[in-house]
C-alpha positions in Angstrom: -0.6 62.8 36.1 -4.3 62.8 37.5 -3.2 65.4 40.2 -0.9 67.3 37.5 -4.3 67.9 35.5 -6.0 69.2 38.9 -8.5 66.7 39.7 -9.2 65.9 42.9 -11.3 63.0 42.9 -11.9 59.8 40.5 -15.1 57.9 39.8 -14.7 54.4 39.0 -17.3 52.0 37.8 -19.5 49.6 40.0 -16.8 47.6 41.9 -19.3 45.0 43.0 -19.4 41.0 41.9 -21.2 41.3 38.1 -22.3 39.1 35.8 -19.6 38.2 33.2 -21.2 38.4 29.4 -20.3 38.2 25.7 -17.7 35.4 26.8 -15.7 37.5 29.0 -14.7 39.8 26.0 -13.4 43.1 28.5 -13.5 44.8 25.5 -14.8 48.4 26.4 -17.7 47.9 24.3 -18.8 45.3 27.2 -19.0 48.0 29.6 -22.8 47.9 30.6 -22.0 44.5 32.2 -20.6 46.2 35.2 -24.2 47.6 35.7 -26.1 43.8 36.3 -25.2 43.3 40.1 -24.8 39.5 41.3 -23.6 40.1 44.4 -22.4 42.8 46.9 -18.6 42.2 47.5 -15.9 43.9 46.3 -14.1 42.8 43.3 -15.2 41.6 39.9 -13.7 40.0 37.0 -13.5 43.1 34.8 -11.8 45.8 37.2 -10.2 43.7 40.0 -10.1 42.3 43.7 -10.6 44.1 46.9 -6.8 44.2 47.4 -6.6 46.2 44.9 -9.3 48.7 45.1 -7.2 49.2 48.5 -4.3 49.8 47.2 -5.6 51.9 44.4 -7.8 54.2 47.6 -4.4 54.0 49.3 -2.2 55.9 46.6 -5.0 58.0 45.3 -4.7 59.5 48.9 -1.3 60.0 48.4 -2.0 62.8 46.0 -5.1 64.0 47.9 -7.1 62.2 44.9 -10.7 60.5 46.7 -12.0 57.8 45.0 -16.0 57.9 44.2 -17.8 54.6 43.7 -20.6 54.5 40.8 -22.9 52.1 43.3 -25.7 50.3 41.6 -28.5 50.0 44.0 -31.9 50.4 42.6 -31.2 47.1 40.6 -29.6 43.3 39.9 -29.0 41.4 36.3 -31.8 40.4 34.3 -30.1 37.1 34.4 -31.8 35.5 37.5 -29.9 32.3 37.5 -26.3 34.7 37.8 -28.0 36.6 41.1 -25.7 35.1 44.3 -27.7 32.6 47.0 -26.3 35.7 49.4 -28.7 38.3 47.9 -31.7 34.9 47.0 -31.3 34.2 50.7 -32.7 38.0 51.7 -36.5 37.2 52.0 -38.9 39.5 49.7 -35.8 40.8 48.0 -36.9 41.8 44.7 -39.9 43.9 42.9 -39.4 41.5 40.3 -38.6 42.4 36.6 -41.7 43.8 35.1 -40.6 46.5 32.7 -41.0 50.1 33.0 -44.3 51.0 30.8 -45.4 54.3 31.9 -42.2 56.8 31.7 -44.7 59.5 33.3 -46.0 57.5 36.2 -43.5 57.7 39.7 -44.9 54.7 40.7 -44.2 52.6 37.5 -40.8 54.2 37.3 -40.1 53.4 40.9 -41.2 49.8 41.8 -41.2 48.3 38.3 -38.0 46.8 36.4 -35.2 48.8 33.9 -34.7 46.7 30.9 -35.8 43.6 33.0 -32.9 43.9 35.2 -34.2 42.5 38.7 -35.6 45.2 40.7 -34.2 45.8 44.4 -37.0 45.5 46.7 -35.4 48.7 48.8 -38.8 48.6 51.1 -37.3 45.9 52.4 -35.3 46.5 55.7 -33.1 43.4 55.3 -32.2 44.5 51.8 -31.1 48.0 52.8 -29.2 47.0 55.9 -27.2 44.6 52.8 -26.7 47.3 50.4 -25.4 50.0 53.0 -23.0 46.9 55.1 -21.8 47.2 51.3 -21.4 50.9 51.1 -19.7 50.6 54.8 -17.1 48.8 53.7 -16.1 50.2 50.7 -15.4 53.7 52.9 -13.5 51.0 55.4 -11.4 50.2 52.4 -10.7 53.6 51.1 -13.8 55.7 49.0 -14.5 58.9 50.1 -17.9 58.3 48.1 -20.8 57.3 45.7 -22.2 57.9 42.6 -26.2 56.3 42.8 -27.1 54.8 39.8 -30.6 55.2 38.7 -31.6 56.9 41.7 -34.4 58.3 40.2 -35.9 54.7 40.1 -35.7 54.7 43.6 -38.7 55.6 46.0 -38.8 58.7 48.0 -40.3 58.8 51.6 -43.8 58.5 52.0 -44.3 62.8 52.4 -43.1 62.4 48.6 -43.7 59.0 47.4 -47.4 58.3 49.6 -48.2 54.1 49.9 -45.1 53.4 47.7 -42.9 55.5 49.8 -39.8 54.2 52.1 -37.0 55.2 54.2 -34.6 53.7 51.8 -32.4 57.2 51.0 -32.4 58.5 54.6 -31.0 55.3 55.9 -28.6 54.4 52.7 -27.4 58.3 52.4 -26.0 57.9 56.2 -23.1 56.0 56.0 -20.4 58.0 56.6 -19.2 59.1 53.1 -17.7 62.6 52.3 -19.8 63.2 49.2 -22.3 61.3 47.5 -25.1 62.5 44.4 -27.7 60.5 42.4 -28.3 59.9 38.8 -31.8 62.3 38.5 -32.2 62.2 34.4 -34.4 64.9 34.9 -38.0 64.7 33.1 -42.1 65.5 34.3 -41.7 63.0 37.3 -38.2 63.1 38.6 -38.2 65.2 41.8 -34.9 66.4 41.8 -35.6 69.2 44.7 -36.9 66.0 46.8 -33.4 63.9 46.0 -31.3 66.5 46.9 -32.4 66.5 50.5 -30.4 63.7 50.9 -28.0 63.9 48.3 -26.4 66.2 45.8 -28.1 65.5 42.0 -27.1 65.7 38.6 -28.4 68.9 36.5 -28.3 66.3 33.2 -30.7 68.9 31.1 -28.1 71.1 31.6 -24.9 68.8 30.3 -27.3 69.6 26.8 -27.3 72.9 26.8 -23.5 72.8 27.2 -23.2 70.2 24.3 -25.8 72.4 22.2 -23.8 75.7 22.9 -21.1 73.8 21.8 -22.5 72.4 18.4 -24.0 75.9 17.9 -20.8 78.0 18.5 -23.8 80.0 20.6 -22.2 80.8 24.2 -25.1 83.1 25.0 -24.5 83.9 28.4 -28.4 84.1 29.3 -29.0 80.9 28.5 -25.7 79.0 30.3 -25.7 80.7 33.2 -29.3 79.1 33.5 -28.9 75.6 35.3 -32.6 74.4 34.2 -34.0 73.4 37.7 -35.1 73.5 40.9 -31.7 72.6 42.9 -29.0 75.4 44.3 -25.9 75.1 42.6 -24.3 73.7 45.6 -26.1 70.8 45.4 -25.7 69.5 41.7 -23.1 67.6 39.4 -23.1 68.9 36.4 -20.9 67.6 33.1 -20.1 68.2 29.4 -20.1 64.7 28.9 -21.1 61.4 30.6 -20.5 57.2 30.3 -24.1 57.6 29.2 -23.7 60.1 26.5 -20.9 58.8 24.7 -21.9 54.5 25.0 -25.3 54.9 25.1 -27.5 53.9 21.8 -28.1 57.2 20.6 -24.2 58.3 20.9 -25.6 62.0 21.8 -21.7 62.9 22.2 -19.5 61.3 20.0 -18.9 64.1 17.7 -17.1 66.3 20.2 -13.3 66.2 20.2 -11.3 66.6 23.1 -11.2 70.7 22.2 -14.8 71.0 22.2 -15.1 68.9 25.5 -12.4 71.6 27.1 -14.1 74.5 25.6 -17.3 73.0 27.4 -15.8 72.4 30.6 -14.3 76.0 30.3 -18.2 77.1 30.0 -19.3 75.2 33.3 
């Protein structure tokens, strides 16, 4: 049915070991639990094993379907007793879990904490030869590949970051995937032109004006044909609506039906 509808590629959630809340409810209310990392292997309690994200790979093939990975690397769980031994074992692993208390200042944004989830120390060498063995084998087992979560909160090299700077999206970003973008929310210090020398990025200020056009009944063409920043097209993701938009606490998309969503995607 997914190739019927003319899709040619599927993005799952984070298939990594997570951290099991609210009494194992998988209720889909429960989703943001498969966004606290506890350790890097493949297979959780709420989607399923490695077997099966092979066999799922496998027949997605079949129909010339590639499977895309949401990969949460910039950070762990806020729950520091749940984090694996494997990932405690990594010396210097983590930036701690400081929160984020400047949204205007990179450096805050970069090497501080989200929501006091534990922050990936990704200067760290022995951390990002971990994380990309973990991308490695998920192609090995069948993704074509990845979705970055938060990438944004993730430091540039030093030519844009300076002292704070690393090597971390060079070396993660080569790994042998056919595609791959990162999450840019795009506000005063996200850098999306920077990003999207290594990846393609998401034109998110752009999934608004398609919802506004939308709410509006405006479908000025000046203004959608605008993608609001600095990126060629060829480079960006863009959407009507997203897992964020719909689940997160302002609900910024709940009041489209699946009409307005089509008319939307008709738009893009």
């Amino acid at each position: 049915q997914i190739h019927d509808a003319g899709y040619t590629a599927v993005q799952t959630s984070p298939v990594n070991e997570v951290k099991v809340g609210n009494s194992g409810s998988k209720s889909v209310n429960n989703w943001y639990w498969l966004y606290q990392p506890t350790k890097y292997s493949i297979g959780n309690y709420y989607l399923g094993t490695e077997a099966e994200f092979k066999s799922m790979c496998a027949a997605a093939k079949e129909y010339n379907i590639r499977i895309i990975v949401d990969a949460t690397l910039n950070d762990t769980t806020s729950d520091y007793s749940a984090i694996s031994d494997e990932i405690k074992s990594i010396p210097n692993w983590t930036h701690g879990n400081k929160k984020i208390s400047n949204w205007r200042d990179r450096e805050d944004v970069t090497q501080n904490a989200l929501l006091t989830l534990y922050d990936w120390n990704t200067q760290n060498s022995q951390v990002q030869t971990y994380l990309k063995n973990y991308l490695k084998r998920l192609i090995s087992d069948g993704a074509s590949g990845f979705r970055y979560d938060a990438a944004k909160h993730i430091e540039l090299p030093s030519q844009y970051d300076g002292s704070y700077g690393s090597n971390f999206w060079p070396n993660i970003t080569d790994n042998g995937s056919e595609f791959q973008y990162g999450e840019i929310l795009q506000d005063s210090i996200s850098k999306e032109s920077d990003y999207a020398n290594y990846m393609s990025v998401t034109a998110s200020n752009y999934g608004n004006t398609i919802r506004n056009a939308l709410k509006n009944r405006d479908f000025t063409a000046s203004t959608l044909q605008n993608f609001n920043i600095s990126v060629p097209a060829s480079k960006l993701v863009t959407w009507v609506e997203s897992h964020d938009n719909y689940a997160n606490d302002d609900q910024v998309s709940t009041w489209m039906n699946n009409s307005d969503i089509k008319v939307g995607w008709a738009v893009v």
